[in-house]
N, C-alpha and C positions, 0 to 999 in steps of 0.2 A: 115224685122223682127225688134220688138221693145223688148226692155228688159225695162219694166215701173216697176219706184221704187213704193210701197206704201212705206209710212214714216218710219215704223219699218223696211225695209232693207237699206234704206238708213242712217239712223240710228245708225242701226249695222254695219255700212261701213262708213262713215265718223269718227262714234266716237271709233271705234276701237273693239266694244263689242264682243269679243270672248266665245264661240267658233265660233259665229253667224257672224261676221267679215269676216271670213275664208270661212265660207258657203256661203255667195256675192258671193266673190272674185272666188271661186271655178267654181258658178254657170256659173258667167259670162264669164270668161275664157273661159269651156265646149263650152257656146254658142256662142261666138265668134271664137270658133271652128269650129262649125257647119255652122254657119251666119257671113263673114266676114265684111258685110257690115252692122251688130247690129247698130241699133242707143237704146242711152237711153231715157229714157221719165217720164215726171212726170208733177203731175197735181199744180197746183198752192196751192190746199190745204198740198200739198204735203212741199212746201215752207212755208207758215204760219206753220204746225207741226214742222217741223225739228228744226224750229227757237226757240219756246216758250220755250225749258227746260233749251238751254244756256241764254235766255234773263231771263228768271227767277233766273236762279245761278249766272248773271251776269257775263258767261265764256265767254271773249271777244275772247279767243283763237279759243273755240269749233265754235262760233258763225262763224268766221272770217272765219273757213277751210268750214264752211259751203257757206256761200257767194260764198267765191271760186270755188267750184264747181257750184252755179249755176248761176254763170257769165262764165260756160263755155259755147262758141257758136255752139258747135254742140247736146246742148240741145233739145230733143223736148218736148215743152209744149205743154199740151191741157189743155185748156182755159174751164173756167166753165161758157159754153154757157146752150142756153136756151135746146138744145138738152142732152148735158149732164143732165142737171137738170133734164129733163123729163126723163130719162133712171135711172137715181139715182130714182127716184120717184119709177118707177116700180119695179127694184131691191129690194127699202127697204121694197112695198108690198108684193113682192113674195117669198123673202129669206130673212125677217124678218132684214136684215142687220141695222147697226144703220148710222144714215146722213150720217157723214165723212165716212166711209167704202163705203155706195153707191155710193156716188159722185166719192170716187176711183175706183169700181170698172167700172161706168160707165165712167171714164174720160178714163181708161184704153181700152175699150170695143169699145170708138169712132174711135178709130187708127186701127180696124178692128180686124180678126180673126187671123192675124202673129204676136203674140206677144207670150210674158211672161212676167206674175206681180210675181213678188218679192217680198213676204212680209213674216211676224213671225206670222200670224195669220191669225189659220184655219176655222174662219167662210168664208173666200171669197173662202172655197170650193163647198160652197151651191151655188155658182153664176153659171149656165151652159151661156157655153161660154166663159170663162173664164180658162186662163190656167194657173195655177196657182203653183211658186213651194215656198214649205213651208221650212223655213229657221230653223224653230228652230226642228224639227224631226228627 
C-alpha cells in the first residue's frame, strides 16, 4: 500500500496549514493503521510544486523542512517516464483534468491499484481508479 502525496497534502503537512495539517496526520495515522508496511510516494512534479512558493517568499526555513523530507530514503518516487506521460495524456482527455493534476494522478496510478492520493482537491475525484481521500471536506 502507497499513501502518494499530491502537492496540496504535502503542503498542508510540511507547512503546518491547519485545519488541513491535522487532516494528513490523521489520514495517515488511520492507514498505517490499517497497512503497517505504508510506504509514501510522490511524483517529482510533486518536488518542483512544493518547492516554488518558499523559493518565491525566499523562506529558506519552509524550503529547508521541505528538502528534509525529501532526502528521506524511504521515499518512493515515480519518475515522469514516458508511460506516466501517456496515462497523464488520457486522463487530461477523459476527466478534462489540467497537466500537473494528470501527471499526478497518472504518476499515482503507475504504483498500481493499493494506494491512496492525498490531496485538497476534488477534481482527481473524476479520475476512476483512483482512490482518493480529500483533505479539505
Amino acid at each position: 500500500m502507497i499513501a502518494f502525496f499530491d502537492s496540496s497534502a504535502l503542503i498542508y503537512l510540511i507547512e503546518g496549514n491547519e485545519p488541513f495539517a491535522s487532516k494528513v496526520r490523521k489520514e495517515l495515522a488511520g492507514a498505517f493503521k490499517r497497512h503497517p508496511s505504508l510506504e509514501a510516494g510522490l511524483s517529482r512534479l510533486t518536488w518542483l510544486e512544493c518547492r516554488v512558493g518558499p523559493m518565491k517568499a525566499h523562506d529558506h526555513a519552509t524550503l529547508a523542512a521541505f528538502d528534509l523530507f525529501f532526502a528521506r530514503a524511504d521515499l518512493v518516487w515515480v519518475e515522469l517516464t514516458k508511460e506516466v506521460v501517456e496515462l497523464a495524456a488520457a486522463i487530461r482527455v477523459k476527466h478534462g483534468l489540467k497537466t500537473p493534476d494528470a501527471l499526478q494522478a497518472a504518476s499515482c496510478l503507475q504504483r498500481g491499484a493499493d494506494h491512496l492520493f492525498l490531496t485538497g482537491d476534488s477534481s482527481f475525484n473524476r479520475v476512476s481508479g483512483l482512490s482518493v481521500k480529500l483533505l479539505t471536506g
